[in-house]
VEXDREN-2710 file (C-alpha; in Angstrom, 1 decimal):
% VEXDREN-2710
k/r/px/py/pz
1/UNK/-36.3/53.6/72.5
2/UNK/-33.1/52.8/74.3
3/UNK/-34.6/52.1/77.8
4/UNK/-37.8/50.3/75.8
5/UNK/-35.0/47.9/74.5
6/UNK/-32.8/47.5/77.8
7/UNK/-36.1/46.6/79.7
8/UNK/-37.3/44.2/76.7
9/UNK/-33.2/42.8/77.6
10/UNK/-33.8/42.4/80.8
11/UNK/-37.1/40.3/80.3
12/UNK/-36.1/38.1/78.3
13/UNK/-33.5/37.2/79.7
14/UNK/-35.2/36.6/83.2
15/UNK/-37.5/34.4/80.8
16/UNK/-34.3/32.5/79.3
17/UNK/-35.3/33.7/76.2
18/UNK/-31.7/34.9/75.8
19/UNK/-31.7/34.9/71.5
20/UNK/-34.5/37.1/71.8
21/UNK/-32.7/39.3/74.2
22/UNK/-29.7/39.5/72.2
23/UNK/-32.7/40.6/69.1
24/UNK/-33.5/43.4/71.5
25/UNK/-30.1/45.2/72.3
26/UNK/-29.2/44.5/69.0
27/UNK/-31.8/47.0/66.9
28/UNK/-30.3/49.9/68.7
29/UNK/-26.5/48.6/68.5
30/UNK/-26.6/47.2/64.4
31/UNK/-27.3/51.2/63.5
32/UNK/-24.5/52.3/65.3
33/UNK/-22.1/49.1/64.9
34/UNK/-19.4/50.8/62.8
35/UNK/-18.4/53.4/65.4
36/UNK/-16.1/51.4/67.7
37/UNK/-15.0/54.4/69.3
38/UNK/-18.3/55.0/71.5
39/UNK/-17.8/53.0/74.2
40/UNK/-22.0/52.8/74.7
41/UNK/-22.1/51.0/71.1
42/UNK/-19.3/48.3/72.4
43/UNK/-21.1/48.2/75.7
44/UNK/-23.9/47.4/74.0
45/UNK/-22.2/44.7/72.0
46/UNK/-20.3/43.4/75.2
47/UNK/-24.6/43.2/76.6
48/UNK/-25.4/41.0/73.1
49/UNK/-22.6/39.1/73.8
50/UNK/-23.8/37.8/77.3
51/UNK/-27.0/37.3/76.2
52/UNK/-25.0/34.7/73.2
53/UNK/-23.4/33.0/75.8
54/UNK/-26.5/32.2/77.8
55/UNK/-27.9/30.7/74.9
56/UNK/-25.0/28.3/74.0
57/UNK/-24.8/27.3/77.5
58/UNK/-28.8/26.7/76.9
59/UNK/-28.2/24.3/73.8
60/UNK/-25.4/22.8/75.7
61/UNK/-22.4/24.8/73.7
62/UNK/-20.3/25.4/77.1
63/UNK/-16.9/25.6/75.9
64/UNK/-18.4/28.1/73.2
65/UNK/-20.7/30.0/75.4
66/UNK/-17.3/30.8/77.7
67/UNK/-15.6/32.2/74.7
68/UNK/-18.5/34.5/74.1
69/UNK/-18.7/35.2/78.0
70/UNK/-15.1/36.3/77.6
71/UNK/-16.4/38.7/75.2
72/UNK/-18.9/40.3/77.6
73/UNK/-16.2/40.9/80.1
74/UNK/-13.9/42.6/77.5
75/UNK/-16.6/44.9/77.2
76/UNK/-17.8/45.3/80.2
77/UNK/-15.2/47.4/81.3
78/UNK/-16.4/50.1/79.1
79/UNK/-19.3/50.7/81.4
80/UNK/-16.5/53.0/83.6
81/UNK/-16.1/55.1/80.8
82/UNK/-19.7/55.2/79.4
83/UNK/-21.6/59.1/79.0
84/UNK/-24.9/58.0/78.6
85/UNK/-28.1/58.9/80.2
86/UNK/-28.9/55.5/80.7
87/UNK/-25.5/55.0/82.7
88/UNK/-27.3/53.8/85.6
89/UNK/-29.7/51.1/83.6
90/UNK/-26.4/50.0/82.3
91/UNK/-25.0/49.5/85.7
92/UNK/-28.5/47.4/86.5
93/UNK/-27.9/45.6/83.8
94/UNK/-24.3/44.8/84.2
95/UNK/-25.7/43.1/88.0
96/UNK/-28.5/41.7/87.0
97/UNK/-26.1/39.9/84.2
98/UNK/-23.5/38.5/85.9
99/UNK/-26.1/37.3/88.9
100/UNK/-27.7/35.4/86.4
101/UNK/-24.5/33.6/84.9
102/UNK/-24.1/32.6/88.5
103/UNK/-26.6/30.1/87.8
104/UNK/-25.0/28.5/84.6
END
């Protein structure tokens, strides 16, 4: 289910559909949203964050959406000390992430 719902992520977010990317990630994060010491769940969170910024910058919310972008950074950071098998789609993801804020 995991890679199912880091692919549907990915599309949507390619389709600037960013609130439904941030509903993707977050059916397999908001299980697991109380353990903050498994650095995949605040990966995760730090991915839904990103996703929350592109979509305030969408409705014109910049100041807000560089808060939240702030956010995904803090998190980001975890993906060095990620054990996941999906360590490499995290990495992807990460790239494919910060490419697109590039074009905000």
């Amino acid at each position: 289910m995991t890679l199912v719902k880091i692919q549907e992520f990915k599309v949507c977010l390619n389709e600037e559909r960013y609130y439904d990317a941030h509903e993707a990630l977050e059916e397999i994060w908001f299980p697991r949203r109380f353990d903050k010491t498994d650095n995949e769940v605040m990966l995760l969170k730090g991915f839904i964050n990103a996703a929350v910024s592109f979509e305030l910058h969408k409705l014109g919310k910049i100041q807000q959406g560089k808060k939240i972008w702030i956010t995904y950074l803090k998190y980001r950071q975890l993906l060095f000390k990620v054990e996941s098998p999906y360590l490499n789609e995290y990495y992807q993801l990460s790239r494919f992430v910060e490419e697109l804020k590039k074009s905000f």
